[in-house]
C-alpha positions in Angstrom: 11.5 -12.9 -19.0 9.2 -15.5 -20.9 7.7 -13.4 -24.6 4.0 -13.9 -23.3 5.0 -11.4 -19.9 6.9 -8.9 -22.3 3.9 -8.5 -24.4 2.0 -7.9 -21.1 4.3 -4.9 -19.7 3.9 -3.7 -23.4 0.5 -3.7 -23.1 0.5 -1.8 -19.7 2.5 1.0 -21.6 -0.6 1.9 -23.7 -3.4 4.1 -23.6 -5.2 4.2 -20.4 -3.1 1.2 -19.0 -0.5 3.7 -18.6 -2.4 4.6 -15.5 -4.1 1.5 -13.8 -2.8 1.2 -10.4 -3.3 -2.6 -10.6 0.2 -2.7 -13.3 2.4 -1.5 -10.0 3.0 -5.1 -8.9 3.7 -6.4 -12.3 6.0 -3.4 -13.2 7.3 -3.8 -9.8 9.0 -7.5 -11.0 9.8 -6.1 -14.1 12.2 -4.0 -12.7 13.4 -6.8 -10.1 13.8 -8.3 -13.2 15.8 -5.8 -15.1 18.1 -5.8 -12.3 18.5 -9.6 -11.9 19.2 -9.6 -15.9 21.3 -6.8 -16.5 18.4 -5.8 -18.7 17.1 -2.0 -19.1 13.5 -1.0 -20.1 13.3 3.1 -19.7 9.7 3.2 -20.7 8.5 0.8 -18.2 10.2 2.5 -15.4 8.8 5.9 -15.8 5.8 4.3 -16.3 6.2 3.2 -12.6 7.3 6.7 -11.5 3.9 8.4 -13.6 1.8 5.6 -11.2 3.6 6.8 -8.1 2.5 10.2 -9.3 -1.3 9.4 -9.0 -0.9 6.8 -6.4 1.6 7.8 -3.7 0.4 5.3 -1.5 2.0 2.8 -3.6 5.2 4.6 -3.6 8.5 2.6 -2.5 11.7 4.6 -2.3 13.4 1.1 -2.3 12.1 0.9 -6.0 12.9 4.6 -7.1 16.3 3.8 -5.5 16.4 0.6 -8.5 15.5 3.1 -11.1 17.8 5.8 -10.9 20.0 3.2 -10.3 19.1 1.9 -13.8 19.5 4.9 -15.3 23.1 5.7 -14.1 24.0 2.2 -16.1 22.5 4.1 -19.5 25.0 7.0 -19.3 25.6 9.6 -21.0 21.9 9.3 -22.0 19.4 11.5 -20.3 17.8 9.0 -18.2 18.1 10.0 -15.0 17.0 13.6 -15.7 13.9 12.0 -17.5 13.4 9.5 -14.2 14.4 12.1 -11.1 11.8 14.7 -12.9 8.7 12.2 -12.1 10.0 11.8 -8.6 7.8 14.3 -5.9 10.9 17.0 -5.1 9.7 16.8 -1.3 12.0 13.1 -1.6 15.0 15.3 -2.4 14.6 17.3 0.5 17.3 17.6 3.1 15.5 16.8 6.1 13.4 14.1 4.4 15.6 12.4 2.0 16.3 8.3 2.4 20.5 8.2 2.9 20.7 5.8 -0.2 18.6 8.2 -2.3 21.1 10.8 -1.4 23.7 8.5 -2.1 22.7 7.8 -5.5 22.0 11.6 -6.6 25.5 12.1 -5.1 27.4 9.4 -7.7 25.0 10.6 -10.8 26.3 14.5 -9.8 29.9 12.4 -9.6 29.3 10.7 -12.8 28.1 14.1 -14.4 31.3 16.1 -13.4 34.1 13.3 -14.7 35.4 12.6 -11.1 35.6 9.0 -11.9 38.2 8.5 -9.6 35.9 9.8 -6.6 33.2 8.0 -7.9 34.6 4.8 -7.0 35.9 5.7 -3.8 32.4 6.7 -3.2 30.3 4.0 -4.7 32.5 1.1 -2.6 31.4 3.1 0.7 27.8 1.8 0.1 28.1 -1.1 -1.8 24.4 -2.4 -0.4 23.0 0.5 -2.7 23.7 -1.5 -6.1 24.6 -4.7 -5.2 21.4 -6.1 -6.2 21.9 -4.4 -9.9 23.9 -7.1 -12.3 26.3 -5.4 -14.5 26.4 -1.8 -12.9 30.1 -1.8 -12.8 31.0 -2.8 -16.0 27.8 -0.5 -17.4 29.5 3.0 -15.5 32.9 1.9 -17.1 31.7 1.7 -20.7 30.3 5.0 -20.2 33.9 6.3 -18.7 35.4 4.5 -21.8 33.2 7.0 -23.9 34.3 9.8 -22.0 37.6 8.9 -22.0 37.3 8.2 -25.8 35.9 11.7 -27.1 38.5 13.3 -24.4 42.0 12.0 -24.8 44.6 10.8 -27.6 46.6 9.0 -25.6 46.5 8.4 -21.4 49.1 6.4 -19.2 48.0 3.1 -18.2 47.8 3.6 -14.4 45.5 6.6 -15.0 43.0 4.3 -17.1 43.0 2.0 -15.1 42.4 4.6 -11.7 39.4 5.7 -13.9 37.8 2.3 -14.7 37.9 1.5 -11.2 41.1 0.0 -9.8 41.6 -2.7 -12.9 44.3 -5.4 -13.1 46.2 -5.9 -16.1 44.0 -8.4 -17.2 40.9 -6.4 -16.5 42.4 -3.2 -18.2 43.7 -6.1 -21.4 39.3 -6.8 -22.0 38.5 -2.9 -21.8 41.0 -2.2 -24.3 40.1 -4.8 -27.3 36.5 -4.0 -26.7 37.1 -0.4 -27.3 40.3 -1.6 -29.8 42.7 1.1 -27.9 46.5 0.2 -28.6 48.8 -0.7 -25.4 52.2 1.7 -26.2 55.4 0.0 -25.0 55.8 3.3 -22.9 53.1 2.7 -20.4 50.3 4.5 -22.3 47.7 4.0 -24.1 46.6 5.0 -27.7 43.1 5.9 -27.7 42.7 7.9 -31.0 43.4 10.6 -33.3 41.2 13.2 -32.0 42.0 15.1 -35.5 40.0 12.0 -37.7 36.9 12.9 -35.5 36.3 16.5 -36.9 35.1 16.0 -40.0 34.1 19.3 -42.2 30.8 19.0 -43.4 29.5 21.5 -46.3 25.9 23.1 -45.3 24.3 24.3 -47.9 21.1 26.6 -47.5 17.8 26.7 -49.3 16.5 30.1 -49.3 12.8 30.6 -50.8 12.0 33.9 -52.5 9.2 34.4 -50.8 11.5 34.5 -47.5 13.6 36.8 -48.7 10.8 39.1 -50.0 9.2 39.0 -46.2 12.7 39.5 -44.9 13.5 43.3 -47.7 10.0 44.0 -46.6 9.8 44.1 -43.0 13.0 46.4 -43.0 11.2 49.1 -45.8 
């Protein structure tokens, strides 16, 4: 995206543009190109779920499906909380909900739990959901890295690999420099010390007198 559109969807985010119904379209190939880019732009996107709030003839499920879908890829930031709570609950309902919407809530509450391994067997059931979304794979594994990285120690190679998705040797060889984890000659994998994470930290406490003197006096 040229500078000279940027500064226009930053513009659209401000003031009263935030609810001109006349943005949608624009907003609407912002997000195409988001997807296109493997590019992410929160602000924008809720600012398209705050329109469909006041415009619901403009609504397109197709494009609520491209947001959430956006969010998953910012794991383990709150994003799809943040996005899903601007979505009318009466597209959530059972007896109303679009399949692929229900798919997607289905991989977040996947994502959400740690079952990685079902995730995947899941996601490749639909791939048309997220096709159109560049990077989403490799976006979902660096948030599994992070899990995997505040979690284990060490973890066999096969497992890691199960969890990333099904990776090849080579595949699994890129995810480990970027995260710098140590390939053991036993068939695991050295992720960290978990014990040089927890670092003590002194607190120390400023208490005012005239706290404590409201504190002696409200128990005379």
């Amino acid at each position: 995206m040229g500078d000279s559109k940027k500064a226009k969807v930053r513009s659209m985010l401000c003031g009263i543009e935030l609810y001109n119904p006349h943005n949608i379209e624009v907003l609407h190939e912002y997000l195409n190109e988001q997807c296109a880019e493997n590019t992410y732009d929160l602000e924008a996107n809720l600012a398209i779920l705050r329109l469909y709030q006041f415009n619901t003839e403009h609504v397109d499920k197709k494009v609520i499906i491209k947001i959430l879908l956006k969010a998953l890829t910012a794991l383990p930031s709150p994003d799809f909380g943040l996005c899903k709570g601007l979505i009318d609950p009466a597209y959530f309902e059972e007896e109303e909900i679009d399949p692929h919407l229900k798919h997607v809530l289905h991989l977040h509450q996947l994502l959400e739990i740690c079952d990685f391994k079902q995730f995947w067997i899941d996601l490749r059931s639909d791939p048309g959901v997220y096709l159109g979304i560049a990077g989403f794979d490799d976006s979902i594994r660096q948030y599994i890295c992070y899990v995997v990285r505040i979690t284990y120690q060490t973890i066999d190679k096969a497992s890691l690999c199960e969890l990333l998705g099904g990776l090849d040797d080579s595949q699994l060889k890129y995810w480990l420099q970027v995260n710098k984890w140590k390939d053991e000659e036993d068939g695991y994998v050295f992720i960290s010390n978990q014990e040089e994470l927890i670092k003590s930290k002194n607190i120390k406490e400023k208490i005012e007198f005239d706290s404590i003197a409201r504190v002696v006096a409200a128990y005379k």
